[in-house]
C-alpha positions in Angstrom: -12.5 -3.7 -14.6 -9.1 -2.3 -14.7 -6.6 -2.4 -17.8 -4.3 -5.0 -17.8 -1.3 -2.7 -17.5 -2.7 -1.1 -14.6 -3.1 -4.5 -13.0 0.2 -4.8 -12.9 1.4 -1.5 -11.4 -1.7 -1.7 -8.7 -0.6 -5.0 -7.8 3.1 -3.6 -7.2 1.7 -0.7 -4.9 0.0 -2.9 -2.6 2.6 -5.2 -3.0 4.6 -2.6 -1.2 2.5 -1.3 1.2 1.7 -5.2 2.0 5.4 -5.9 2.8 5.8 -2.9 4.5 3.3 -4.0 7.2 4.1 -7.4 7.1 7.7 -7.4 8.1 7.0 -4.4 10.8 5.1 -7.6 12.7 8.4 -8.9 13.4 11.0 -6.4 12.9 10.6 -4.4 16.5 10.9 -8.0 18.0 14.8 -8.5 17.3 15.3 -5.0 18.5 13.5 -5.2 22.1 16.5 -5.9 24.1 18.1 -2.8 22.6 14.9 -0.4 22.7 15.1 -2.0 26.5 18.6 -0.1 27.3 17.7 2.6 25.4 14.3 3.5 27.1 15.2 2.3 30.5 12.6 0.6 30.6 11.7 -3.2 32.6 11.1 -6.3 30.4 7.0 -6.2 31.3 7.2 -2.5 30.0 8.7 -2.6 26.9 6.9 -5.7 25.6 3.7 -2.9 25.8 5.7 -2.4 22.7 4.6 -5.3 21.1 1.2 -5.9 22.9 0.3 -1.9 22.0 0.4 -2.6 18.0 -1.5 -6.4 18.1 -4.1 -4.8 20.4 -4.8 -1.8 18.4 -4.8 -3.6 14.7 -6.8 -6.6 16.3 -9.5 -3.4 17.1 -9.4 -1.8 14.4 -9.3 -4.6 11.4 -12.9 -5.7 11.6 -13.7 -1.7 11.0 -12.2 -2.3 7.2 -14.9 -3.4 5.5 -17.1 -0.5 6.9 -15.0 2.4 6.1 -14.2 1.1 2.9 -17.4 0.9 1.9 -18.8 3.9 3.6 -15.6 6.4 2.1 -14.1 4.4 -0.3 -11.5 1.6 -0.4 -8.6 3.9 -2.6 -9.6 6.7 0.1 -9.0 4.5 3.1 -6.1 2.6 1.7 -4.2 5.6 1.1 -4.8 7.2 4.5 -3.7 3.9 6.0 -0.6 4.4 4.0 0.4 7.5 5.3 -1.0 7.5 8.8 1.2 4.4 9.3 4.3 5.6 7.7 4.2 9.1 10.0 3.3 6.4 12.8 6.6 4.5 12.1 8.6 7.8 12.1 6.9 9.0 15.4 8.1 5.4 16.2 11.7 6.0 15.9 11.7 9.4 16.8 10.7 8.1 20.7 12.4 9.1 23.8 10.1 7.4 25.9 8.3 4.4 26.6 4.7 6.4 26.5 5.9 8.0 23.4 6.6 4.5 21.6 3.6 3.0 23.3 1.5 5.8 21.7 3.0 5.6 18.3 3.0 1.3 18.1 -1.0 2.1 18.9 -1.1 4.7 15.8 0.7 2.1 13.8 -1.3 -0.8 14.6 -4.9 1.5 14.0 -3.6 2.5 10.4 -2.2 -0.9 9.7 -5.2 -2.9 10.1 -6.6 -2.2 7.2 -3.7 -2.5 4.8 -3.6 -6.2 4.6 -7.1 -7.0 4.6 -7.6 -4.0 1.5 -5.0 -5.3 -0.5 -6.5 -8.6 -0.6 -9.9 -7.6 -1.8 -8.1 -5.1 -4.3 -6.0 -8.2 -5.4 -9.4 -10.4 -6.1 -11.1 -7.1 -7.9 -8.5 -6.0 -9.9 -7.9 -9.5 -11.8 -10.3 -11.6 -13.2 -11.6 -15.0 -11.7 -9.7 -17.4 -13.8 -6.2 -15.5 -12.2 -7.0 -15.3 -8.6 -4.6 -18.4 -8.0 -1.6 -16.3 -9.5 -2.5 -13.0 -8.3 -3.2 -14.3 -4.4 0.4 -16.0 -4.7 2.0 -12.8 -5.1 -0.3 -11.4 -2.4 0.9 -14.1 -0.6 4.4 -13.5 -0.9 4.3 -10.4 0.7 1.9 -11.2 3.8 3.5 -14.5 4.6 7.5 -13.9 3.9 7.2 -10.7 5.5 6.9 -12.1 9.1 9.1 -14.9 8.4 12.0 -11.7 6.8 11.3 -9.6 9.8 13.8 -11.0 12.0 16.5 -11.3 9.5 15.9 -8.3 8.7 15.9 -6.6 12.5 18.6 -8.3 13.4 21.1 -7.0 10.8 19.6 -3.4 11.2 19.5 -3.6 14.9 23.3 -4.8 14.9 24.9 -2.5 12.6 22.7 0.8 12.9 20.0 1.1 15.5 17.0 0.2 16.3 15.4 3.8 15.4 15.9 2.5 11.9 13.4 -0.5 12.1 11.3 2.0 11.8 11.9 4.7 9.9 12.8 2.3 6.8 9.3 2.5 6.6 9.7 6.1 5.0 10.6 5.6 1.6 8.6 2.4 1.2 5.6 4.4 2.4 6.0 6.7 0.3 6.9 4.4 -2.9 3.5 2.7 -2.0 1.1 6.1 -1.4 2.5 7.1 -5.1 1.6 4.1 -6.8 -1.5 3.7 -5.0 -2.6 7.5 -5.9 -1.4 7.3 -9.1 -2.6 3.3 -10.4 -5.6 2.6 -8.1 -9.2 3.3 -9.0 -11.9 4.7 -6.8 -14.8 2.4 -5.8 -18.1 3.7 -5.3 -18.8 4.5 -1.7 -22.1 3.8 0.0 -23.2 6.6 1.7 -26.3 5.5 3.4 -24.8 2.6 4.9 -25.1 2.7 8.4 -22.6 2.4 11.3 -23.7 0.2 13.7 -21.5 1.4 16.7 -22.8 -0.9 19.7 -22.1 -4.1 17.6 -18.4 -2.6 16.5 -18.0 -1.4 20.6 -18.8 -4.8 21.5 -16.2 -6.8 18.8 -13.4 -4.0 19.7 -13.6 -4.9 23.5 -13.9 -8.3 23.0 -11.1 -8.9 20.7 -9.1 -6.2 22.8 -9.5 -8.3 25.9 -9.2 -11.3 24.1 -5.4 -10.1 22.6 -4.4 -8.8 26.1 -5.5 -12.0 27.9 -3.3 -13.8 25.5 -0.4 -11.4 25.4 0.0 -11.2 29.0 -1.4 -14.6 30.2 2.1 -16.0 30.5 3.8 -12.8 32.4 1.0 -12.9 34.7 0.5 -16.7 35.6 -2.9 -16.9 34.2 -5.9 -17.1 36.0 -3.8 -16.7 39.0 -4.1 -12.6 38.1 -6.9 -10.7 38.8 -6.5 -8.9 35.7 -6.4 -12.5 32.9 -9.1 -12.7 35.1 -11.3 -9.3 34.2 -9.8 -9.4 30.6 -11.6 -13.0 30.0 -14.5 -12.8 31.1 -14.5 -9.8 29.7 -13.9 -11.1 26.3 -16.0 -13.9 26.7 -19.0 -11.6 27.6 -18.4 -9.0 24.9 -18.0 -11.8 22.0 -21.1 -13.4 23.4 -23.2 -10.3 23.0 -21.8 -9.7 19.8 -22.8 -12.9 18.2 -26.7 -12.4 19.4 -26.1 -8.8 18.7 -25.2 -9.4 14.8 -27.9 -12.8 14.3 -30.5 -10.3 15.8 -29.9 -6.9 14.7 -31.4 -5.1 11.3 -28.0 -3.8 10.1 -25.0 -5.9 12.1 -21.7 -4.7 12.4 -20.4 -7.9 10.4 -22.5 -9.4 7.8 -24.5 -12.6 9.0 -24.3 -13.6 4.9 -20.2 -14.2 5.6 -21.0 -17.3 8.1 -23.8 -18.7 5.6 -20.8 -19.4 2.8 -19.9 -22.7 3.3 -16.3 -22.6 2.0 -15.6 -19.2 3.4 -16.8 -20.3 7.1 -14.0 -23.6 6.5 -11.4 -21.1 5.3 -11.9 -18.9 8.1 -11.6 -21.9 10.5 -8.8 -23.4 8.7 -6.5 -19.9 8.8 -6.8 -19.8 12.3 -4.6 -22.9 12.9 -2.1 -21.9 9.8 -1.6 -18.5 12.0 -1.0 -20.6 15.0 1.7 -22.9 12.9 3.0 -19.6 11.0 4.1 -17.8 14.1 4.5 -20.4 16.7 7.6 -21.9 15.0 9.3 -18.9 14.4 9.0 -17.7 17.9 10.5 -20.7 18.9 13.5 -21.5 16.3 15.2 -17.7 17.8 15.4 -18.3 21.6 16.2 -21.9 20.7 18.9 -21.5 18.6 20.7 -18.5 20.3 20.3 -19.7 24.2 20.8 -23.4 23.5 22.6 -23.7 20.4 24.7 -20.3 21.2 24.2 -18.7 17.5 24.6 -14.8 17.7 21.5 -12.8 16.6 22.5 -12.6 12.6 23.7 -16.1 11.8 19.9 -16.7 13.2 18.6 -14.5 10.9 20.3 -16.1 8.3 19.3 -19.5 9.8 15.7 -18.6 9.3 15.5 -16.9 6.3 15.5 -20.8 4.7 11.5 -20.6 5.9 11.1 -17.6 3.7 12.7 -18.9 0.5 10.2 -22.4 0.8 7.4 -20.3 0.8 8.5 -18.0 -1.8 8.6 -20.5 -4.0 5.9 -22.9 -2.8 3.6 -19.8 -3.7 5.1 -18.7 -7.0 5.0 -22.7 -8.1 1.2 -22.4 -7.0 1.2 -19.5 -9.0 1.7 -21.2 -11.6 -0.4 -24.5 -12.3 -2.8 -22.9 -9.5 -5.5 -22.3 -12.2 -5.0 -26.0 -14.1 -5.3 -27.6 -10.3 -7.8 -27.9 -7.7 -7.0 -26.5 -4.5 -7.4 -29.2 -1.9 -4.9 -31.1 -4.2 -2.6 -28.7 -3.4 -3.7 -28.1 0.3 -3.2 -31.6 0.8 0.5 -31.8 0.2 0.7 -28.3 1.7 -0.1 -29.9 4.6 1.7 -33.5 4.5 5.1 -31.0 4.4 4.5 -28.6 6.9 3.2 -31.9 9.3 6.6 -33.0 8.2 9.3 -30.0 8.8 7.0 -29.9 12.5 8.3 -34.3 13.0 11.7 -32.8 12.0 11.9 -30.3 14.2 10.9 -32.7 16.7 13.9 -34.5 16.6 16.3 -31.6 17.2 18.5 -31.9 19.7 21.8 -30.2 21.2 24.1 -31.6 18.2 21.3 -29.7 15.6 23.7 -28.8 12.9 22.8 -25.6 10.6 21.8 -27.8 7.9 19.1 -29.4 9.5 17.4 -25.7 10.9 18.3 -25.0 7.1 16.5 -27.8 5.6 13.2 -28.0 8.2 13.1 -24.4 7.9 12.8 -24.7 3.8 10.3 -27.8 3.6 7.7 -26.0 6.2 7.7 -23.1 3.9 6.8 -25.0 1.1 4.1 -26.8 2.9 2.6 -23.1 4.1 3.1 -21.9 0.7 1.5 -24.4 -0.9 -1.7 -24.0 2.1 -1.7 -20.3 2.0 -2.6 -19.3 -1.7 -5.1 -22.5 -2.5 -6.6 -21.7 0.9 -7.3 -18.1 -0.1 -8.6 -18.8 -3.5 -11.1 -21.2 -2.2 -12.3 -19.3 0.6 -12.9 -16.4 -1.6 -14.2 -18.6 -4.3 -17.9 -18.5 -3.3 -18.5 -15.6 -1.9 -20.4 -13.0 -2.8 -18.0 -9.9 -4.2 -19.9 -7.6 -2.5 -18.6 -8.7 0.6 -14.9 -9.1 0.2 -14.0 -6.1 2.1 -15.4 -7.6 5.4 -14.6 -11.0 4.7 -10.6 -10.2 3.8 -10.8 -7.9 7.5 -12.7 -11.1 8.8 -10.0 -13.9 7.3 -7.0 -11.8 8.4 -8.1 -11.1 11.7 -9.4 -14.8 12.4 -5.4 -15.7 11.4 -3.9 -13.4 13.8 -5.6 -14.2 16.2 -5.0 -17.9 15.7 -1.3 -16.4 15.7 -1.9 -15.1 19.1 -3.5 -17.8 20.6 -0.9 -20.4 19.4 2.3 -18.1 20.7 0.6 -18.1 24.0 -0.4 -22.1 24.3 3.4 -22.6 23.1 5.0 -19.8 25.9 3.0 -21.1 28.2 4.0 -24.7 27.9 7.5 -23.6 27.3 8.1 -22.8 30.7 5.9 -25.8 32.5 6.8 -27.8 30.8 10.8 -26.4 31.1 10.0 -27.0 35.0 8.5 -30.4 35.1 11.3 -31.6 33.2 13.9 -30.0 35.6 12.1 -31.8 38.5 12.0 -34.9 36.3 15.3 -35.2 35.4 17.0 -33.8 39.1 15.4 -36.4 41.2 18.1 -38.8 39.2 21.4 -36.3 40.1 21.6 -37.9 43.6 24.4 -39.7 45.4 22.2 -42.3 45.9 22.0 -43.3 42.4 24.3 -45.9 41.2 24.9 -44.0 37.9 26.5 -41.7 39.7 29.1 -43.9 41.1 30.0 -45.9 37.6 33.9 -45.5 36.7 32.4 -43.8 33.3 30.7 -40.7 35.0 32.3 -37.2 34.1 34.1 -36.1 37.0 32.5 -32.2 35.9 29.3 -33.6 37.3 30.4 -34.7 40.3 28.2 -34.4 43.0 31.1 -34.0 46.1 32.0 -30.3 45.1 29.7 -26.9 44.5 31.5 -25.9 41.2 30.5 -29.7 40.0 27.0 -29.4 41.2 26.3 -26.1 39.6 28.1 -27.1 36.2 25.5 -30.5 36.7 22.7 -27.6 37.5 23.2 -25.9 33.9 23.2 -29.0 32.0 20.0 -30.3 33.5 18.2 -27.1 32.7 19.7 -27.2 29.0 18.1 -30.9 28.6 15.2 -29.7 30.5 14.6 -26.8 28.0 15.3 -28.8 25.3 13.1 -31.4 25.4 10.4 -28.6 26.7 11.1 -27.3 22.9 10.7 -30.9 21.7 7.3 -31.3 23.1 6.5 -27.5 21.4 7.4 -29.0 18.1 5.4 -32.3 18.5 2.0 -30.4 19.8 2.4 -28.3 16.8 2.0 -31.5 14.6 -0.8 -33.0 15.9 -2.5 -29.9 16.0 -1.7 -30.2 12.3 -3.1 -33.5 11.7 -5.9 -33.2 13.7 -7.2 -30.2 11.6 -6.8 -32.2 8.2 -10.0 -33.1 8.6 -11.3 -29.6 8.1 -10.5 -30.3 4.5 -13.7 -32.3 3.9 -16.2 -29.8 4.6 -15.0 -27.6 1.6 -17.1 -28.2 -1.5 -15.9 -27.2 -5.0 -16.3 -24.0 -6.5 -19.9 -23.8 -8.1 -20.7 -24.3 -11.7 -22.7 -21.3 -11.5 -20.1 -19.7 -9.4 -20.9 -15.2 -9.0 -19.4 -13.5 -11.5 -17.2 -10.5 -10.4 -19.2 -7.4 -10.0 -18.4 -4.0 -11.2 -17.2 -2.7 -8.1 -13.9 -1.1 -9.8 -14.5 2.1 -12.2 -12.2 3.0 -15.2 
């Protein structure tokens, strides 16, 4: 094992390089609109900026585990490092949509692996009895980082450019690749370990059809395009074989043994609907705040950044009494607030005053910052050491795509639901209806001339939209409660729980 001052100094490095990739999930999103102008380039074209990256780290993560322990895990982390640093300069250094395109691809292959690496580093590098505290700084970074990103693209988008959303990935880079090189011991790599290429072909398409189908779905009305079409039952196919593939095959892709851990196989299940709540709300709370509520882009930030500070400090507070407590009792509650901020945030309406974003905002970070650590800990808590590399890839990828999935339900009833609501509420705007003839109706809304009827147009569409928000909010909650269950089919940690093995060198 490590020295405990080198502990300390590792766990800073990845800290870094953590952050760095955390925040860069969110950043480019604030700065769209201007990356828009500046490339001359349609709205379907430059959201390829965004679908580029989440297709080409949801390929590439389950390969983690694999290269890290074919070549090394301090060998692959540190290439990941610096391929996605000169990626994020190549980023800002664009004068085309291709070129960005291509360099969001070569950011999102050399970002994979940094989250799910620093993880297992994390749970290597400290002993057992400190895995609650040193997964809630772990945690700080990977979940405030998407939750900063906007905040933090907004006020760099407004008052430099947007080139410099990504090249402030520079000097962080860098500051991480010293520390690593410097702090981080070598594991042993396995050098007869085999690469089983069909079983990773198979994953790669499937989970790269899977991410376009979902990233697209929306723009393209669904199964009304030929292509959601192709890319599902594409997906559908390629995961299929997969799964016989790896139950069947001498030397899988992915480790059958990860599935057979009981608390690992719950954990896995259970991050996919934290990823769905984790993103979901925070694509909402932008749009609804600026096109409704009329906030400009920073006070938003600021708005937001409320979401960070509760799970800052949900996860330094489990850090904390983490190792005196069980983690289901802190799960629990975890849950109960984040079920909570979602009934809040159901009740929002066109009078929302800051301090009620403010305040929702704050008590659903605490609830995912007192889900995310406990949740981690346990997951990890059985298995086998030897296969924390592919199970932290596994686990990471499982939440994103859980991210993906639940941005796409929520877009997608978003506008429906937007429409049926319009239709709803404008069969009632009719001269026929004696509401409209009361002395007490607004003479703005009058339905006798066109600048009255349009002015009555826009304020059905804001109701309309808001109440399609509403019903975003509330299916976010139930989905909440109805995976409390989940809870019950983790068991506690084993008397005769592994011990770590000796995979770290002095």
């Amino acid at each position: 094992m490590t020295r405990p001052v080198h502990r300390l100094w590792i766990t800073a490095s990845i800290m870094v390089a953590t952050v760095m990739q955390a925040i860069d999930m969110t950043i480019a999103n604030v700065a769209l609109p201007h990356m828009q102008g500046a490339l001359s380039a349609s709205l379907e074209q430059i959201a390829w900026v965004l679908t580029s990256y989440i297709v080409a780290a949801a390929i590439f993560m389950p390969l983690t585990g694999f290269l890290a322990e074919r070549f090394g895990r301090k060998r692959v982390f540190t290439t990941a490092i610096v391929g996605f640093t000169i990626a994020s300069i190549l980023c800002g250094a664009a004068q085309s949509l291709g070129e960005i395109v291509a360099a969001r691809l070569l950011q999102g292959m050399f970002g994979a692996a940094l989250v799910p690496l620093s993880q297992a580093i994390m749970l290597d590098t400290w002993p057992r009895e400190r895995h609650a505290s040193a997964m809630a700084w772990w945690g700080v970074g990977v979940m405030v980082g998407p939750i900063l990103g906007p905040t933090a693209g907004g006020f760099i988008t407004e008052y430099y450019s947007w080139r410099w959303a990504f090249y402030i990935n520079v000097p962080i880079g860098i500051i991480a690749w010293l520390g690593v090189t410097a702090f981080l011991p070598e594991t042993t790599p396995q050098r007869d370990r085999r690469f089983d290429l069909f079983g990773f072909g198979l994953l790669g398409i499937g989970i790269g059809a899977l991410q376009l189908c979902l990233d697209r779905g929306e723009t393209l009305d669904w199964f009304a395009s030929p292509e959601i079409v192709i890319e599902a039952l594409l997906a559908g196919i390629c995961l299929y074989m997969f799964i016989v593939h790896m139950l069947t095959h001498r030397a899988p892709f992915l480790e059958p043994r990860l599935f057979r851990d009981r608390n690992f196989a719950a954990g896995t299940a259970f991050a996919f609907g934290i990823g769905m709540i984790l993103l979901t709300t925070i694509t909402l709370l932008p749009p609804f705040l600026q096109t409704l509520l009329g906030y400009p882009v920073s006070d938003v930030g600021v708005l937001l950044a409320s979401r960070g500070v509760g799970t800052m400090l949900a996860m330094l507070t489990v850090g904390r009494i983490g190792n005196r407590i069980a983690p289901l009792r802190l799960i629990f509650p975890g849950m109960l607030l984040t079920c909570a901020s979602l009934w809040w945030m159901g009740l929002f309406s066109l009078d929302t005053t800051p301090m009620m974003v403010i305040g929702s905002g704050f008590v659903q970070g605490l609830g995912i910052g007192f889900i995310f650590v406990p949740l981690t800990t346990l997951s990890f808590s059985t298995l086998d050491p030897r296969l924390r590399n592919e199970g932290a890839a596994l686990f990471t990828l499982t939440r994103n795509i859980g991210s993906s999935v639940g941005v796409s339900i929520v877009a997608s009833m978003l506008a429906r639901n937007t429409q049926a609501n319009h239709a709803a509420f404008a069969q009632y705007a009719s001269p026929f209806n004696p509401a409209t003839q009361l002395p007490g109706y607004p003479a703005e809304w009058s339905l006798q001339a066109g600048a009255s009827v349009a002015a009555l147009e826009h304020e059905i569409t804001r109701q309309a939209t808001l109440l399609a928000y509403l019903q975003d909010f509330r299916l976010m909650l139930w989905l909440s409660v109805l995976s409390l269950p989940l809870l019950l089919v983790f068991r506690a940690r084993s008397a005769r729980a592994r011990e770590d093995s000796p995979l770290l060198v002095e």
